[in-house]
N, C-alpha and C positions, 0 to 999 in steps of 0.2 A: 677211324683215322689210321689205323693199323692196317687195314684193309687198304687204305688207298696207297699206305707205304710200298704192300705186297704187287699193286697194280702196278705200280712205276716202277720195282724191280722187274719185275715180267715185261714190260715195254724194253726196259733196259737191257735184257737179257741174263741178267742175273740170275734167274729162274727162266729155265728155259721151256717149263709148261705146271702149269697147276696139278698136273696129275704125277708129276716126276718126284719119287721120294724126297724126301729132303737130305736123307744120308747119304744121296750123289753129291751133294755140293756143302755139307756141314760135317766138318770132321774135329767134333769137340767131344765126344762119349756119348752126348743124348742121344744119338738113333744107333747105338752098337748091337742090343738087343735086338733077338728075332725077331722079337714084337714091334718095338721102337723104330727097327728099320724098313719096316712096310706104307709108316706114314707116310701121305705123301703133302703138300702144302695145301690143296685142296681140303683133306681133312682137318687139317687146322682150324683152314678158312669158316671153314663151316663146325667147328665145336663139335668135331666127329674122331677127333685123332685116336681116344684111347691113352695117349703116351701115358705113360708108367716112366718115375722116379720122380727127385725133388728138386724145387727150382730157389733159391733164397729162403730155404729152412723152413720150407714149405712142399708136405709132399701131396701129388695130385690127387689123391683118394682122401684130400683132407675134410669133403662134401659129406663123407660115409662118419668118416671120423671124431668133426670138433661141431661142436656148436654153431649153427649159422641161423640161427633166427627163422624162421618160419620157411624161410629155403632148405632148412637142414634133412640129408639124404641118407638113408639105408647103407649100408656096405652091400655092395653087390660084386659079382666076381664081371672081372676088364672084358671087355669084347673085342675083337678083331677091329685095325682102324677102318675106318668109312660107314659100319656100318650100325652106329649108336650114336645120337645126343646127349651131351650134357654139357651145361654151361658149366666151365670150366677154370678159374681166373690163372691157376698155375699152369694150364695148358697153354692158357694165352700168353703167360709168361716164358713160356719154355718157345712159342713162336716167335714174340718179341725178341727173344735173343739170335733165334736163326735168322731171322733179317737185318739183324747188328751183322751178325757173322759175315753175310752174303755182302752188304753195303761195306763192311769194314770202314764205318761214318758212322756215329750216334745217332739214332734215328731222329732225336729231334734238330740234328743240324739237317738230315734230310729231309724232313718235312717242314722246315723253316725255309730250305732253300729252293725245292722242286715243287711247294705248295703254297704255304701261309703269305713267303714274298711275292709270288707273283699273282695271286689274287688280291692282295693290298690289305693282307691282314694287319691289325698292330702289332707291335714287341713286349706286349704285357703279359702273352699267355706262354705257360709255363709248362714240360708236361716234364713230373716230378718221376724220380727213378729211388726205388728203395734203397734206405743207409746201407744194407750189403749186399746190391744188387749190381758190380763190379766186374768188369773183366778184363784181360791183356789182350789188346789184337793187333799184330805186328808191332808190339813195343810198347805200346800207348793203352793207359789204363781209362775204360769208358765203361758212362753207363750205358747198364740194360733196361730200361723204360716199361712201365707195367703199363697191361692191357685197362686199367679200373683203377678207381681209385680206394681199395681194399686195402689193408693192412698199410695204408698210406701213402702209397703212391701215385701216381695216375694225371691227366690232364685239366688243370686249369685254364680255365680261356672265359671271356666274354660273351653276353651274347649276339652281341654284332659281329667276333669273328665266328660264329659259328654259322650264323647265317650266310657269311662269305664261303665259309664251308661247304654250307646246304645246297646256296647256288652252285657251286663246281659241279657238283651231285646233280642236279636239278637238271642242267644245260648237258649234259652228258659226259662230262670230263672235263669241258671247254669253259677255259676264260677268255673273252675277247676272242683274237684270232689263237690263243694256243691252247692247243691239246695235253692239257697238264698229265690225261692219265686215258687212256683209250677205249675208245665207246664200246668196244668191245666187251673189255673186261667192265666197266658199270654192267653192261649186261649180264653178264654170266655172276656179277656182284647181287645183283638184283634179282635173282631167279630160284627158286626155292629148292631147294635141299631134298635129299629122299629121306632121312629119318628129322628133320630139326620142326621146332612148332611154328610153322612158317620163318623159316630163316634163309639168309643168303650169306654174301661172304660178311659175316660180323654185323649187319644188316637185319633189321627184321620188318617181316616182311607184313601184306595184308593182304597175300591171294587168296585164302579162304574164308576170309571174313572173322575172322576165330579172334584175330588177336586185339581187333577194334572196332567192332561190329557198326556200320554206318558210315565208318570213313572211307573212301574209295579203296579198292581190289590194289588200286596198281599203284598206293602210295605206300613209303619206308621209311622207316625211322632207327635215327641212332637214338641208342637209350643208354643213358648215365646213370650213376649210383646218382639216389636222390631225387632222380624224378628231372634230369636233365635231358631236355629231349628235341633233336633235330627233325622237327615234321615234313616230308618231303613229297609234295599228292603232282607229278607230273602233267597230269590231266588236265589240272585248274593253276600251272604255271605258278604254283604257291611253297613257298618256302614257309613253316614257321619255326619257334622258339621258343620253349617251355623250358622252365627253371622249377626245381624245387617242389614239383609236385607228382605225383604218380596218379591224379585222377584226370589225365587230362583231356581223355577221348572224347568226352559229351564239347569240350572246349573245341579239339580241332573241328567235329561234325558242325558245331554252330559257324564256324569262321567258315567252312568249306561251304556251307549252304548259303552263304550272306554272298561269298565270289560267285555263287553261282545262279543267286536270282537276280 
């Protein structure tokens, strides 16, 4: 969802190319470092940034550092941005906010208004911003919206709008006659990464067969904490919706095989 935020600023001009640092157009301290300021949004996109510092008392090397359940990472020394993977939730935090910054709009009024309303979503889903995840932009005190729902924040939503979702995704940007987010960038959203485990922008991916062995090459899915999952197989014009479970692959392979006999 953050991804599709990043598309409609790019359409918008707000970003004026995925590959343009972000410290051309973000002048808050996160990209003042040499390092920091080589990101460019592309990196982001794709969980390639590297950024270095902390975002809501949370700093990015925190994978090396604290306990994380059977995900939990080595300390390793930062790599130059573009050219490393790691899933990152403070990094995705640290880009959530550069697209506050860019919108100078709450990202959920922007994606309430330039998405969820005009594919006919409802008003029930909620996407939650950490108790001290704050900021002033021109005056006015807004939240910063987290990528996940980690240390507690993140997107609530049903599964029927998610499927409303999936469709936008599905159809290539388009609702009805309008072009919510540009076939273009689905494209370059959808297209795999040079270091990610088949990834795209926030997207993952199934070109090598690796991440879902049986389900089609050229289907993608968002993936939720908990096993929430927007299944997206272009091929077979299929949208599904998986809640609450992380075994779900043998489920999409049966639904995909049943469309297709």
């Amino acid at each position: 969802m953050l991804s599709t935020v990043a598309g409609i600023a790019l359409d918008r001009g707000l970003i004026r190319s995925v590959d343009e640092p972000v410290a051309n157009s973000v002048k808050d301290g996160g990209y003042d470092t040499p390092h920091n300021s080589l990101i460019t949004w592309r990196n982001h996109l794709q969980q390639e940034s590297e950024w270095e510092g902390e975002m809501w008392d949370k700093n990015a090397n925190f994978l090396g550092t604290e306990g994380f359940g059977r995900g939990q990472m080595k300390p390793r020394a930062i790599e130059e941005a573009g050219s490393h993977y790691e899933y990152n939730d403070v990094r995705i935090n640290r880009f959530a906010l550069s697209l506050l910054r860019v919108f100078k709009k709450p990202i959920p009024d922007v994606f309430r208004d330039e998405v969820m309303n005009p594919i006919g979503a409802s008003s029930t889903w909620k996407w939650v911003p950490y108790t001290n995840a704050y900021v002033n932009i021109d005056g006015k005190r807004m939240a910063s919206v987290s990528g996940g729902t980690r240390w507690g924040g993140g997107m609530w939503i049903s599964s029927v709008d998610m499927a409303r979702f999936g469709l936008l995704w599905l159809r290539g940007g388009k609702w009805g006659d309008r072009q919510i987010v540009s076939s273009s960038y689905v494209k370059m959203a959808t297209t795999p990464s040079a270091h990610g485990p088949d990834y795209g922008f926030l997207w993952w991916l199934n070109s090598k067969q690796g991440m879902w062995p049986g389900s089609p090459a050229d289907s993608f899915r968002a993936l939720g904490n908990g096993g929430n999952i927007i299944f997206i197989d272009p091929g077979h014009d299929l949208v599904v919706v998986w809640r609450w479970s992380a075994q779900s692959n043998e489920g999409f392979r049966k639904v995909v095989e049943a469309i297709a006999s």
